[in-house]
N, C-alpha and C positions, 0 to 999 in steps of 0.2 A: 574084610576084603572089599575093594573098590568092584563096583558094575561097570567095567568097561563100554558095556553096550550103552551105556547112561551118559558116560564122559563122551562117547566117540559121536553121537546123539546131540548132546548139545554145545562140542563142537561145529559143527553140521549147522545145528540154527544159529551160532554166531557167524559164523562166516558168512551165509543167507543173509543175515541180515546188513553184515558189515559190508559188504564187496557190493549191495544192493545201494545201499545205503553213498557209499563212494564214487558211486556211477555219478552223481549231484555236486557232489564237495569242488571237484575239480575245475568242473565249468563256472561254477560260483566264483571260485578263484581266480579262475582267469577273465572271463566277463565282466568283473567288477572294477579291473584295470583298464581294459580295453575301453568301457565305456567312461570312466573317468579324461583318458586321452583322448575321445573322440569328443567329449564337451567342453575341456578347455581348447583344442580347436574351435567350436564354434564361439566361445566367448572371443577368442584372439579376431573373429575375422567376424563374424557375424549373420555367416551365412547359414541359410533355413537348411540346407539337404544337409549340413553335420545336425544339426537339432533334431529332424527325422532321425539323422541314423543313430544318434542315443536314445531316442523312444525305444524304435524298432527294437534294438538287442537288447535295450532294458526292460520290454515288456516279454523277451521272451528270458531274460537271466530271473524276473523276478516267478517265472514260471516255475523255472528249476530251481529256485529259490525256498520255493514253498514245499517244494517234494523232498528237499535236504533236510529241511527241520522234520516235514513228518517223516520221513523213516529214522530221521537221526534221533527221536524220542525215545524208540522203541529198544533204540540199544541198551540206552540207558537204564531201564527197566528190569532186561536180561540180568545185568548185574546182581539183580536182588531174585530172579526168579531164579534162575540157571549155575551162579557162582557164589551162591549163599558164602561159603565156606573161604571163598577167594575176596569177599566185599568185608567178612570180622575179621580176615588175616592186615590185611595191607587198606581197609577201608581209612583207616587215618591220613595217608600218604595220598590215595591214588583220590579220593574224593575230594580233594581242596583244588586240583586243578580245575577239574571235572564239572567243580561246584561255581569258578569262575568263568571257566567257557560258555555254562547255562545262562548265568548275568547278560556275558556281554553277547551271545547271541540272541537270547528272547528280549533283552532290554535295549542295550543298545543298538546292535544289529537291526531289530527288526523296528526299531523308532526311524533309525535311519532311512530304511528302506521303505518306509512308509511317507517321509518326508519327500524321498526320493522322486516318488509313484507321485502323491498328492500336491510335490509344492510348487511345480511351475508356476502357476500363475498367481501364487502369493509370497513369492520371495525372488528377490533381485535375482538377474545371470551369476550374479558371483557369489551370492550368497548359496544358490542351487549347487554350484560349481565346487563350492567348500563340503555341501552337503555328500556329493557324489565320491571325494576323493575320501569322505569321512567312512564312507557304506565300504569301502573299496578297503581301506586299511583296519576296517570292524571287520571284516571278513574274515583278513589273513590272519589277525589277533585272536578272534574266535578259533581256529585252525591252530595256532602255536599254541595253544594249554591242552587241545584234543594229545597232540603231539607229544607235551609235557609228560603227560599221564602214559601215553603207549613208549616214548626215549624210557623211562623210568621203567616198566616192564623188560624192557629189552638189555639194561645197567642200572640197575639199582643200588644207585648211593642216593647218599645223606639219610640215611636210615639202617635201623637196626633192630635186633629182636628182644623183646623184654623176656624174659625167663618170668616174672608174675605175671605180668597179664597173657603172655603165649601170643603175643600180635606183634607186626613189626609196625612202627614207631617213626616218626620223622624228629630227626637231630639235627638237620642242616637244610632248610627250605631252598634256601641260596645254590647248593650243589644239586639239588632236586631243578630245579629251575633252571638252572645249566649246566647239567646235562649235559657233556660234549654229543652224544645220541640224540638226543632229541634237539639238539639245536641243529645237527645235521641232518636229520631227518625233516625239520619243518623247512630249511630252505631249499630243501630238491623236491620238496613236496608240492610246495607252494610255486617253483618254479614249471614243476610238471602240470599244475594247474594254468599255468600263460598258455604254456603249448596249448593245452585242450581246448581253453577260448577261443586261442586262434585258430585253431585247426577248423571250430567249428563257425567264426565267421570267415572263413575263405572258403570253407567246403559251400556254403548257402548263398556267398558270393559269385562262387562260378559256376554253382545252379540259376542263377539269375542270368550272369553275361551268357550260358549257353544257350541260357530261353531266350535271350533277348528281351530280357527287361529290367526294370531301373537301373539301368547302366552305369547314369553319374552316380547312382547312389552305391551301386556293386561296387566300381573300379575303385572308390575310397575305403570302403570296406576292406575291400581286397589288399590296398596299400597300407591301410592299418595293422590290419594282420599278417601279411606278409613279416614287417620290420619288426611288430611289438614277439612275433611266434618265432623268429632268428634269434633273437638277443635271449628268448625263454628257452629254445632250443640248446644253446649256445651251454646255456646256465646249469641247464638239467645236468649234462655231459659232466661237464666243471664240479658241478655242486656233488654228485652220484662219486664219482672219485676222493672226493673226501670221505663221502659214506665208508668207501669201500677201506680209507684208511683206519675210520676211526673202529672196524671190526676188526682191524687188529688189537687193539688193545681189550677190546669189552666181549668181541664173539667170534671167540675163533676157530670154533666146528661150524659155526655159520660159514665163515670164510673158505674155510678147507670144504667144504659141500659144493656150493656153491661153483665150485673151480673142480671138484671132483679129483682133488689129490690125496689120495690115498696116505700114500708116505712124504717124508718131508722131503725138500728138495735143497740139493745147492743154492747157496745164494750167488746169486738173485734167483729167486723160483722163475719158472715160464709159465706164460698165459695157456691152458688150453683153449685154444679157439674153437675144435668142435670135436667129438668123441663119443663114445657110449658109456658111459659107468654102468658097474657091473657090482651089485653091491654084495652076490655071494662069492664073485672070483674075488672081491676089493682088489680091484682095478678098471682102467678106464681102457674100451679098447678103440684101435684106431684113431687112438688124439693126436690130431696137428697142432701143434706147441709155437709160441713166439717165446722166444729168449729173452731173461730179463723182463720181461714187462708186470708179470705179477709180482716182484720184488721191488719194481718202480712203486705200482701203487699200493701196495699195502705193505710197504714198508719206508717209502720214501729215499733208500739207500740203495746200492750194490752188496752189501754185505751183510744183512741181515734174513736169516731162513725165515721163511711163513712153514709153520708147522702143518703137516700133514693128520689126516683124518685118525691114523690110526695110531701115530706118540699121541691124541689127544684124549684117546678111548683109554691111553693106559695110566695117563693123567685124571681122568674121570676115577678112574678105578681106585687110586688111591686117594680121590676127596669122599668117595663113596667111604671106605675102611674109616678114614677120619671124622666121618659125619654119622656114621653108627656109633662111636665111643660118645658124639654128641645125643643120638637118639637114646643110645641106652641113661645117660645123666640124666634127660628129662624126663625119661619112665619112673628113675629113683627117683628127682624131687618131685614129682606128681604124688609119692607115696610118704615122700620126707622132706619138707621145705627145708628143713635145719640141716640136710646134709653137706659140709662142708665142702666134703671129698668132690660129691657130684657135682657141686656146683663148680669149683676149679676144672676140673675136665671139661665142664660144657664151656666155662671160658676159652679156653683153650684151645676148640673145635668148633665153636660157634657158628663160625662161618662157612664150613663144610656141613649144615646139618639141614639144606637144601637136597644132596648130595645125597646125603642117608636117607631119606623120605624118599629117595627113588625107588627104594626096597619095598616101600608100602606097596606098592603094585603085586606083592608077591608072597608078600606073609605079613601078620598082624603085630607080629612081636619080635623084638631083636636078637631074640634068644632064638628064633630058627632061622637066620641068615647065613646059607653057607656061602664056601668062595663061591662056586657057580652062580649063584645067584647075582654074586657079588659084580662078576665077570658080565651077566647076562644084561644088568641093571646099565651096566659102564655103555656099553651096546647101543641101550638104549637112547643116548644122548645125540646120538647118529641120526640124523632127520632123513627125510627120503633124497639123496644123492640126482638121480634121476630127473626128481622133478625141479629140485632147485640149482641143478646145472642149467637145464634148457629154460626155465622159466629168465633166467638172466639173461641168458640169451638172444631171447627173443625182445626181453625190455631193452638192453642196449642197441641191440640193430634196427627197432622201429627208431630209438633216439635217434642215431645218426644218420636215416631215411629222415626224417623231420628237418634235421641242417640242411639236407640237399632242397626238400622239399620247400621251404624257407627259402633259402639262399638263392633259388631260381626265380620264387615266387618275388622277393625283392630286386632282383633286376632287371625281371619282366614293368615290374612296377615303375622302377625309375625310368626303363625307356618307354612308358607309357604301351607298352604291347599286354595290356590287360586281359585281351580277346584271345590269346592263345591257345586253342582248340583242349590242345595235347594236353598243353600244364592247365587247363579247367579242368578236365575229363579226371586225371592226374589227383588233383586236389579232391573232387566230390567223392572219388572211389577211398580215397585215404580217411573219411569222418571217422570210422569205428575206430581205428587205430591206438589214438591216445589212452582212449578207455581199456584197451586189450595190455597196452603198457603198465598204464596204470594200476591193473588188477593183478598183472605179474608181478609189479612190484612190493605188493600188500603178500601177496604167496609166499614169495623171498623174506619180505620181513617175519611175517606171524607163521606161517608152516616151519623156517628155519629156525624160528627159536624153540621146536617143540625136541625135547618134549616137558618144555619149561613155560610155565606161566608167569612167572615173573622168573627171568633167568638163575638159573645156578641158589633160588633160595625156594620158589615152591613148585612141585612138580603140579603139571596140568591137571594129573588124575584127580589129586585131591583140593581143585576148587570148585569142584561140583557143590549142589545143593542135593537134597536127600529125596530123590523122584525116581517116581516109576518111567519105564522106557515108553510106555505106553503116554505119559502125560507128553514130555518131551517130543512124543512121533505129532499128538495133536496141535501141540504149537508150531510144529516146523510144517504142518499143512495149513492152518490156518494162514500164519506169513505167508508164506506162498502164495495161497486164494489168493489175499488182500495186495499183494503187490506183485501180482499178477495182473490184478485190475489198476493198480494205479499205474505201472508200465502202460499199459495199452490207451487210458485216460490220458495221460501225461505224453504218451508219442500222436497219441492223433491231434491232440491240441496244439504240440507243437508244427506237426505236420499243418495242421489247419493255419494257422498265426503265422509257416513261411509261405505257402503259397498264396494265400490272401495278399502278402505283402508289403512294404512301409508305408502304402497310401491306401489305405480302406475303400477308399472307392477306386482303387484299381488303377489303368491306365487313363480312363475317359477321366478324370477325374483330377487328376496330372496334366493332363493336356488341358485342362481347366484352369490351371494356373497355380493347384495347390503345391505341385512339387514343382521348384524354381531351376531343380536342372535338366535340361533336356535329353529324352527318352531315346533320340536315333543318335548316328554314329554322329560322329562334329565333323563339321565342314573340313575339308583342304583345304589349305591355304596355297595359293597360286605360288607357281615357281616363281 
């Protein structure tokens, strides 16, 4: 029998480490864009305060640069301490991504970004300028194989399970790699990464216009993010609506959770827009509903139902039944390689033998599975309702807070009203924002696939490794300590590095002649 207290345990330290770990990837992603835009400006035109303003945010991205890799190490590690039993099931499949994102992040990536840092003054404007749009698209390509490997968790084709070796197997790298999931996954990812850069040079932007200082430098800043953080805005929205299509097809208790529908609806289903779910009444109470709209997007039609929570429990039920006739085949070949018989039924079942291994949570052998069990296993498939109702919730409503948020900020910009009290105060209080999105969205993805570690073929419980609870409590304080202290390390350096700001020696220093644009408001021009 599985140690629940063991699997729920080092759940607990992946998420710690993950959602830790993610606080970094975003801004990476988007900083890396931004700062590419803001130096082919200064090549087009020539001028010194774009050149500052690609230092400035590239010496604070390559900040948060360094904090992504080291906490992003340690995941990788987890794998082999924590999911022993999950890295010999699927290690064939999920480690060739895994094993190309390590290349191009420590090799390429971080060559680049060392180029980046070190080559101004031994490589041309344009040759710097190729280097930057190179660190910038190393970034997002580092990011698309993290993706590859979690799309693949989430739908797992082009793979399959060997009955001799007992591991699933990669038969199609091609379908693993595209992934309709994980390619939808990397572009609303990587798009939610813009926002975050942006957010975070307008937010330190209109910390500066409200201080009153480096103005020329803020109000560019400000109009860079503004336009590049609308069009990312824009995208997030756009890009998130395919997501939500392509969970019709690959996860659709994810879907029905999520929306907190119980039972199936008429087509075209309606949005619940806000509600209570109630997971022992199984229903939602006080939902205000939009008609049609959740059949627009997750189905693209009028006529097609999105299935409800609970045909999906009865559908579970019977891949469960199917996938015991699978578990019992491979008990008899584990005893009789040569058995014909079994081996036809496990053909047969193959695919449902996910589904039976939900049972392991409950007895050790398939010889004492009753229906109850059977019924209680199907149950189980059902994520927390609750949390991935409102967690979506709250991710799409910051989204379209962000378009307004954007949208204002860019027309402030074009009519040069940079200075705007409201919309600075506005922006600086919005910093946390992206992040709280962000981390809802990683909830939604990885809490709604559970109780599946790789979907529908291995249950979570059994990719633990063979630990005491006691080991497992040590390392989830240990992490902690330690990125307890780099959090604090890592916010005061940052805090240090804005207030200091783009000109080290400060104002007097500026007025010195080193920053080319001027510090007070600009003259009127006579009527």
């Amino acid at each position: 029998m599985v140690d629940m207290s063991v699997v729920e345990l080092s759940r607990w330290q992946f998420a710690l480490t993950a959602m830790y770990h993610f606080l970094f990837v975003p801004l990476t992603l988007g900083l890396s864009f931004i700062l590419a835009v803001m130096e082919s400006v200064y090549v087009m035109t020539g001028r010194q305060v774009w050149k500052d303003m690609v230092k400035f945010w590239g010496l604070l991205f390559g900040v948060n640069f360094a904090m992504g890799v080291a906490t992003g190490i340690t995941m990788e590690f987890e794998f082999g301490m924590n999911w022993a039993y999950y890295s010999q099931y699927v290690g064939d499949i999920f480690g060739a991504p895994l094993a190309i994102e390590g290349l191009m992040a420590f090799f390429l990536e971080a060559t680049l970004v060392g180029l980046f840092f070190f080559g101004w003054d031994r490589m041309s404007k344009r040759a710097h300028l190729a280097v930057t749009w190179l660190m910038a698209l190393g970034a997002n390509l580092s990011a698309l194989w993290i993706l590859v490997a979690n799309g693949w968790m989430q739908n797992p084709v082009g793979a399959e399970f060997n009955l001799d070796t007992m591991r699933m197997e990669v038969v199609d790298f091609g379908a693993v790699l595209f992934n309709p999931v994980a390619q939808a996954k990397f572009v609303h990812t990587v798009a939610a990464g813009y926002v975050t850069g942006s957010i975070f040079v307008l937010a330190i932007s209109a910390f500066y216009l409200l201080a009153r200082r480096h103005r020329g430098f803020a109000r560019r800043s400000m109009t860079v993010a503004s336009a590049f953080g609308l069009a990312g805005a824009l995208s997030v929205v756009v890009l998130g609506d395919e997501s939500g299509y392509v969970l019709t097809d690959n996860q659709r208790m994810k879907l029905a959770s999520l929306e907190a529908m119980w039972e199936t609806e008429e087509a075209p289903a309606p949005l619940t827009l806000v509600g209570f779910p109630d997971r022992e009444a199984q229903e939602t109470h006080y939902a205000v509903e939009i008609p049609w709209v959740l059949g627009l997007i997750a189905t693209r039609s009028l006529d097609q139902e999105v299935e409800g929570i609970l045909p999906l429990v009865a559908v579970a039920e019977d891949r469960i039944e199917n996938g015991l006739v699978a578990w019992r085949a491979v008990e008899t070949l584990r005893e009789n390689p040569d058995d014909l018989g079994a081996r036809e039924r496990f053909e047969e079942h193959k695919f449902d033998l996910g589904y039976g291994m939900l049972l392991r949570r409950y007895v050790e052998s398939p010889d004492q599975v009753t229906p109850e069990l059977i019924r209680q296993a199907a149950f189980d498939t059902v994520p927390n309702v609750a949390v991935m109702f409102w967690s979506f919730r709250f991710m799409v409503g910051i989204g379209f807070y962000f378009i307004a948020l954007f949208g204002v900020g860019f027309v402030l910009s074009t009519m040069r009203r940079h200075e705007t009290r409201w919309y600075l105060k506005l922006a600086l209080v919005s910093l946390p924002l992206p992040w709280i999105a962000a981390e809802a969205g990683w909830l939604l993805a990885e809490y709604g696939r559970q109780p599946w570690i790789i979907e529908g073929v291995l249950p979570t419980f059994l990719g633990v490794s063979s630990l005491a609870a006691g080991q497992v409590w040590l390392t989830i304080v240990g992490f902690t300590l330690l990125y307890g202290v780099l959090a604090v390390v890592e916010v005061m350096l940052m805090i240090h590095l804005i207030r200091r700001g783009p000109y080290p020696g400060g104002e007097a220093r500026a007025r010195a002649g080193v920053q080319t644009e001027p510090t007070g408001p600009r003259p009127v021009p006579a009527e």
